[in-house]
C-alpha positions as CSV (number, residue, x, y, z in Angstrom):
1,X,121.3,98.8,74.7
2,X,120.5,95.5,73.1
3,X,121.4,91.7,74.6
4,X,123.7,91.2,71.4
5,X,125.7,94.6,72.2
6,X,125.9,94.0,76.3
7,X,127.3,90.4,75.6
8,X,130.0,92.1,72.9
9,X,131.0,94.2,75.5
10,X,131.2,91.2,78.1
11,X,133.5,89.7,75.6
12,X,135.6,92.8,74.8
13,X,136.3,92.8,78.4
14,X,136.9,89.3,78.7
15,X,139.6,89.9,76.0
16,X,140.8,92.7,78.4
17,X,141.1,90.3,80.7
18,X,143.0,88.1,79.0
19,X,145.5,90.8,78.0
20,X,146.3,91.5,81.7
21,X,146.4,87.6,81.9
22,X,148.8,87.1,79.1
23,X,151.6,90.5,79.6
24,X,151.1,90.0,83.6
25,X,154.4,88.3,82.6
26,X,156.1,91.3,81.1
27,X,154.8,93.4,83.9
28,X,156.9,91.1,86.6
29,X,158.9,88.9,84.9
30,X,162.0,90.8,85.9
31,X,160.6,91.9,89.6
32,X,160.1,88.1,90.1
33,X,163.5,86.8,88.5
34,X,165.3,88.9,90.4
35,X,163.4,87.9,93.5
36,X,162.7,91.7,94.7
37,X,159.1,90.8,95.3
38,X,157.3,87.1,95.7
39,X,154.8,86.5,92.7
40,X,151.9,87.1,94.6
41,X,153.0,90.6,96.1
42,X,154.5,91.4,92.1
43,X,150.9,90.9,90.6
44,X,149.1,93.0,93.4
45,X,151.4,95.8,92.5
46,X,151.8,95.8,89.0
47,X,147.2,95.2,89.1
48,X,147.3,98.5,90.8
49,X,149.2,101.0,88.8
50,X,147.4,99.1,85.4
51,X,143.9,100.3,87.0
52,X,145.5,104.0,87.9
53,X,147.0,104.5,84.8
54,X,144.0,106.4,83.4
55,X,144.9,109.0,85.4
56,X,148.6,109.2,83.7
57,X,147.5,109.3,80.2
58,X,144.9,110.1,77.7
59,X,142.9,108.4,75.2
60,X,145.2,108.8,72.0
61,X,145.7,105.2,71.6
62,X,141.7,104.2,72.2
63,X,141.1,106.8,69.3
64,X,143.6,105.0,67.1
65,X,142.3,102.0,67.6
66,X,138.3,103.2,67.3
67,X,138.5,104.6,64.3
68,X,142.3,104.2,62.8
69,X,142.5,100.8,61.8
70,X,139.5,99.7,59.7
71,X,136.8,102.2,58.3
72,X,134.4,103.2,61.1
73,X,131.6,103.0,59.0
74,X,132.1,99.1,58.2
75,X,131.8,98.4,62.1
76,X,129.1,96.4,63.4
77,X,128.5,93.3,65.6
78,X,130.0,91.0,63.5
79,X,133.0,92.6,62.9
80,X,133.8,93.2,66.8
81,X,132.7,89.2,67.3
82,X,135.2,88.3,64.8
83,X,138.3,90.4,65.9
84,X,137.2,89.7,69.8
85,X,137.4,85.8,68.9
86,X,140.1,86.3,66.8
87,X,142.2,88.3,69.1
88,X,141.1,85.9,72.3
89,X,142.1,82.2,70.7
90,X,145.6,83.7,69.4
91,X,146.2,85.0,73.3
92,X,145.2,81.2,74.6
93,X,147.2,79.9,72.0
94,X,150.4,81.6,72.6
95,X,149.9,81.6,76.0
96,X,149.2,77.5,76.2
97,X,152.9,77.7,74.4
98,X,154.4,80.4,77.1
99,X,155.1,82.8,74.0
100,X,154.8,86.4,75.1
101,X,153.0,87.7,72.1
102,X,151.4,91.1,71.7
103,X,147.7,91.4,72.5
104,X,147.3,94.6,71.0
105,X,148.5,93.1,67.3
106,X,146.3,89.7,68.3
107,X,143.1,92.4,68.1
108,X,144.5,94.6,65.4
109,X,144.6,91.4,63.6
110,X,141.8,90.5,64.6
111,X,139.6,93.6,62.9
112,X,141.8,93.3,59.9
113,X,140.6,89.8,59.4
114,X,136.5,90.6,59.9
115,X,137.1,93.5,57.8
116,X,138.5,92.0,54.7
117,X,135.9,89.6,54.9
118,X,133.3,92.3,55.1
119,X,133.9,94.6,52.5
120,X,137.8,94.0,50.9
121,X,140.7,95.7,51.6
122,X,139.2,99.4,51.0
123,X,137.8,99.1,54.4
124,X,141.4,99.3,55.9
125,X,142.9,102.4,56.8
126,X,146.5,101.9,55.8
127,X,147.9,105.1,57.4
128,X,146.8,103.4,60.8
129,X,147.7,99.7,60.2
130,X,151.1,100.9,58.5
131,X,151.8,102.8,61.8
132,X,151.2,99.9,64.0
133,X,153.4,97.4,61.8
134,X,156.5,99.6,61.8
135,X,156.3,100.2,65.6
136,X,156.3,95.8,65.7
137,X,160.0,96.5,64.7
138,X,160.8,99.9,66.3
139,X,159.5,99.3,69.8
140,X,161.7,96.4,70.8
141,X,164.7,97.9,69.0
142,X,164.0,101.1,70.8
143,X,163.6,98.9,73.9
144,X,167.1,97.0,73.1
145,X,168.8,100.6,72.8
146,X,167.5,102.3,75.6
147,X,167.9,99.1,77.9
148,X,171.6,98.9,76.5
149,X,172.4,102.8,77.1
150,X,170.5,102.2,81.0
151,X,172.7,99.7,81.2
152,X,175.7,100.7,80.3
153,X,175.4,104.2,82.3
154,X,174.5,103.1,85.1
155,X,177.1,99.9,85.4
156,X,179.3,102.4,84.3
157,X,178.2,105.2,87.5
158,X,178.5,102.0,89.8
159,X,181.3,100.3,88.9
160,X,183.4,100.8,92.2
161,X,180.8,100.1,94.5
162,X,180.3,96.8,96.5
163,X,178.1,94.1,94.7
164,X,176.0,94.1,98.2
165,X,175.4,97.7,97.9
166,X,174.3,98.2,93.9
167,X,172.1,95.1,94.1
168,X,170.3,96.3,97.9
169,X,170.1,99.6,95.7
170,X,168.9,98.6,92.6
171,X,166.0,96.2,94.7
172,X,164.4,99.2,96.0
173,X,164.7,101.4,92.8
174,X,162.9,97.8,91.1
175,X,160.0,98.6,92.9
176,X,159.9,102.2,91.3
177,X,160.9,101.1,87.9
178,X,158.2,97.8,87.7
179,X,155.7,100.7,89.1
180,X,156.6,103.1,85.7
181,X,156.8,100.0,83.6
182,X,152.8,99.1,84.9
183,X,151.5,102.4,84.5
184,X,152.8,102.3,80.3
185,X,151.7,99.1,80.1
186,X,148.1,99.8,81.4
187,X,147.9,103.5,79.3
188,X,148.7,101.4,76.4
189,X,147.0,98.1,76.6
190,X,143.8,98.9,78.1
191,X,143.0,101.2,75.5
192,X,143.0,99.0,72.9
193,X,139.9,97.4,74.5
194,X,138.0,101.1,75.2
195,X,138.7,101.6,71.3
196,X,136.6,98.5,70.4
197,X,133.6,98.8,73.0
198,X,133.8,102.6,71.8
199,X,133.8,101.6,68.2
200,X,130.6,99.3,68.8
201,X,129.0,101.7,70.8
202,X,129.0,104.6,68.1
203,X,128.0,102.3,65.3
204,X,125.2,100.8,67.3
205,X,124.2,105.0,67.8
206,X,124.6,105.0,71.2
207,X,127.2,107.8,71.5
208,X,125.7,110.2,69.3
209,X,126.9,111.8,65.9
210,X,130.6,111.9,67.2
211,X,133.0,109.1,68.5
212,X,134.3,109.5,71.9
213,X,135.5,107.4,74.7
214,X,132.5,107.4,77.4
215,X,134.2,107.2,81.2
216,X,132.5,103.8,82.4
217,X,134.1,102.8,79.2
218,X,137.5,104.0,80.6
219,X,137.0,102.5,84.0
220,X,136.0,99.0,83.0
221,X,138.7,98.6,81.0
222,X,141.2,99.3,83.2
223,X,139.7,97.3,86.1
224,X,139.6,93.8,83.8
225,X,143.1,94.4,83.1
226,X,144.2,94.9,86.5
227,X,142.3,91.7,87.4
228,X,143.7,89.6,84.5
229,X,147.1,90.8,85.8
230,X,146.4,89.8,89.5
231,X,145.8,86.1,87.9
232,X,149.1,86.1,86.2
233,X,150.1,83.9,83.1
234,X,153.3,82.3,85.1
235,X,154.3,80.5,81.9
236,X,155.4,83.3,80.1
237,X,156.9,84.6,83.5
238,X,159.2,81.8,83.0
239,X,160.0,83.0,79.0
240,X,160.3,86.3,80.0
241,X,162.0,86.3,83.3
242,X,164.7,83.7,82.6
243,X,164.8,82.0,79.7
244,X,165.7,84.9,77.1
245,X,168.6,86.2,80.1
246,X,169.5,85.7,83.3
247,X,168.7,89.0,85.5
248,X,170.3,90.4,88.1
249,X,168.2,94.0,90.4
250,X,170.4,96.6,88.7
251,X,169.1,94.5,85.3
252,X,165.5,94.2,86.3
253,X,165.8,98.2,86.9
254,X,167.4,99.0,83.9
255,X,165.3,96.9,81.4
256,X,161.7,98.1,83.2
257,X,162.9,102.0,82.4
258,X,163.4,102.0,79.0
259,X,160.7,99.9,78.6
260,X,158.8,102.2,80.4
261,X,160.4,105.3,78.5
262,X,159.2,104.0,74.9
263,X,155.4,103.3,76.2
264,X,155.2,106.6,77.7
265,X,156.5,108.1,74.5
266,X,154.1,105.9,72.2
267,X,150.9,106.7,74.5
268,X,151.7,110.3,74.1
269,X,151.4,109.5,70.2
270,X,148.4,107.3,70.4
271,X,150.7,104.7,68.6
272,X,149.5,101.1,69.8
273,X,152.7,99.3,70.2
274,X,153.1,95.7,71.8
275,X,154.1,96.1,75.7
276,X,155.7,92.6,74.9
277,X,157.9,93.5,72.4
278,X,159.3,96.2,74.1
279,X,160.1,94.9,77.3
280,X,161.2,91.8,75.3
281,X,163.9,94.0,73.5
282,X,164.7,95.8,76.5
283,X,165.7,92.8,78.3
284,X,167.7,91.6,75.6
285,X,169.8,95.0,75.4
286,X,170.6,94.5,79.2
287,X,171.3,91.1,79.1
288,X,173.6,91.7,76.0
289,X,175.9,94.2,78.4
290,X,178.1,91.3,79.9
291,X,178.4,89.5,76.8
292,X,176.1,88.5,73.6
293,X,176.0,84.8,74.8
294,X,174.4,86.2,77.7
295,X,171.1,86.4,75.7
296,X,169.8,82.9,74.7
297,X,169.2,84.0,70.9
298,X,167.3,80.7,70.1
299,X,164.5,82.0,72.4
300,X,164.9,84.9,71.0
301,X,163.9,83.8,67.4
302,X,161.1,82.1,68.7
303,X,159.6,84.9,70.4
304,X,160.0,86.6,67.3
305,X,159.0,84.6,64.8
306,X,155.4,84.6,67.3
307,X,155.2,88.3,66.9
308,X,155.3,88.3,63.0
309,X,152.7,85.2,62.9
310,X,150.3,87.3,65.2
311,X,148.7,89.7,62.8
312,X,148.2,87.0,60.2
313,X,147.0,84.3,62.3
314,X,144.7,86.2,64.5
315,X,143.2,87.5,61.3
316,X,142.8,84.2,59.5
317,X,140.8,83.1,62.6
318,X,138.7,86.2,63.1
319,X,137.8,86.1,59.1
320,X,136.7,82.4,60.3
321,X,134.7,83.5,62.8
322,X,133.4,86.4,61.1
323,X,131.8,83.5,58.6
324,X,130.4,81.9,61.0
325,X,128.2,84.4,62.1
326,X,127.7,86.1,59.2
């Protein structure tokens, strides 16, 4: 293993870093809101089930992105550089702003940028790329709708019990639901990063004549997202927790659990979807229960007019780096 391939990895796990460090947000922004744990105590338990979701879930989503975005045989070092620098810059920049943007779509971006640049757009493998864009659009509307049925069922199953009672209820079933929501978020995310160390590995011929995941690959991953979760991005926290609605435990609970729902589902489909987007929606769908005002809409556009800019941007800038090196 060369000097050149070691210090790709290094970066691909700096960018897994990052990811933790950037959707720490969406991991506790609603367990910190509500005030069911302190900040320090959220990231120590939402670090922990990211690093022990590889025991949940398998590697559909790392295959995906190995070998189901660009063409396989186009990989090299440049390419990974390029979507790694690409991918990191767009998570600093968003996360400079307090934008919860998806890190998954930063790198997807990314490797569509270096590819382009590489060898034109027969590189891309549209089946994959297509995939991942309609998911931008279904996962926080799936998100909305779940988080809007949780909510409505279960206001509904405690509407005659004391406020005390529902919210010292809905604290402790927090816990369980930011624990589910952790686990997705780490099947999901930290994948992304196996698929591109994975990627680099085969077309450097280090894992033979077929493309797998190798197990260190697995465990690193998940360990630098843990750790870039246990150092939190607290402006987003802020976006996330408060800004786009106002929570309340019952809330918190509800929005976690669908989000959770449509990451489980997606994993099992090795579709890469944005862990941002779908707690963003869910949130929304709660927070939309009491009344539509509830949900502060201008934030809302914001948000979402980040999430269309971050496949383009993050490719523009990996195609730039991707010169560069070239």
């Amino acid at each position: 293993m060369t000097l050149a391939i070691l210090l790709l990895i290094f970066l691909a796990l700096l960018f897994d870093f990052l990811n933790g460090f950037h959707d720490s947000a969406n991991s506790i922004a609603t367990v910190v809101s509500t005030r069911v744990l302190s900040p320090r105590l959220a990231v120590i338990w939402a670090a922990f089930f990211n690093f022990i979701a590889f025991l949940f879930f398998g590697l559909h989503v790392a295959n995906t992105i190995g070998k189901g975005i660009i063409d396989i045989a186009i990989i090299d070092k440049g390419i990974i550089f390029g979507s790694l620098i690409g991918a990191c810059s767009w998570n600093i920049i968003t996360w400079f702003f307090g934008l919860p943007t998806s890190s998954s779509h930063a790198l997807i971006g990314g490797m569509i940028g270096a590819a382009l640049v590489k060898a034109g757009a027969k590189s891309l493998v549209w089946s994959g790329i297509l995939k991942t864009i309609t998911f931008i659009f279904v996962s926080p509307v799936a998100g909305l709708i779940l988080g809007l049925g949780f909510g409505i069922a279960i206001y509904w199953l405690f509407r005659k019990s004391a406020p005390l009672k529902v919210d010292h209820i809905f604290r402790k079933g927090q816990l369980v639901s930011a624990a589910l929501y952790s686990l997705g978020h780490g099947g999901n995310d930290a994948q992304k990063t196996m698929g591109i160390i994975a990627s680099l590995l085969f077309s450097a011929g280090l894992l033979g004549s077929k493309f797998h995941i190798p197990f260190f690959v697995v465990i690193a991953c998940h360990a630098s997202i843990a750790l870039g979760t246990m150092f939190g991005g607290w402006r987003i926290v802020k976006t996330m927790g408060q800004k786009v609605a106002k929570l309340k435990p019952i809330d918190g609970f509800c929005a976690e659990s669908a989000a959770a729902i449509t990451l489980f589902v997606s994993s099992a489909f090795g579709i890469p979807v944005s862990t941002t987007h779908t707690i963003t929606g869910s949130i929304m769908g709660v927070g939309s229960i009491r009344r539509l005002s509830a949900v502060r809409w201008g934030i809302a556009g914001r948000i979402i007019w980040s999430w269309i800019l971050t496949i383009p941007c993050s490719a523009l800038i990996s195609a730039l780096a991707y010169c560069l090196v070239r």
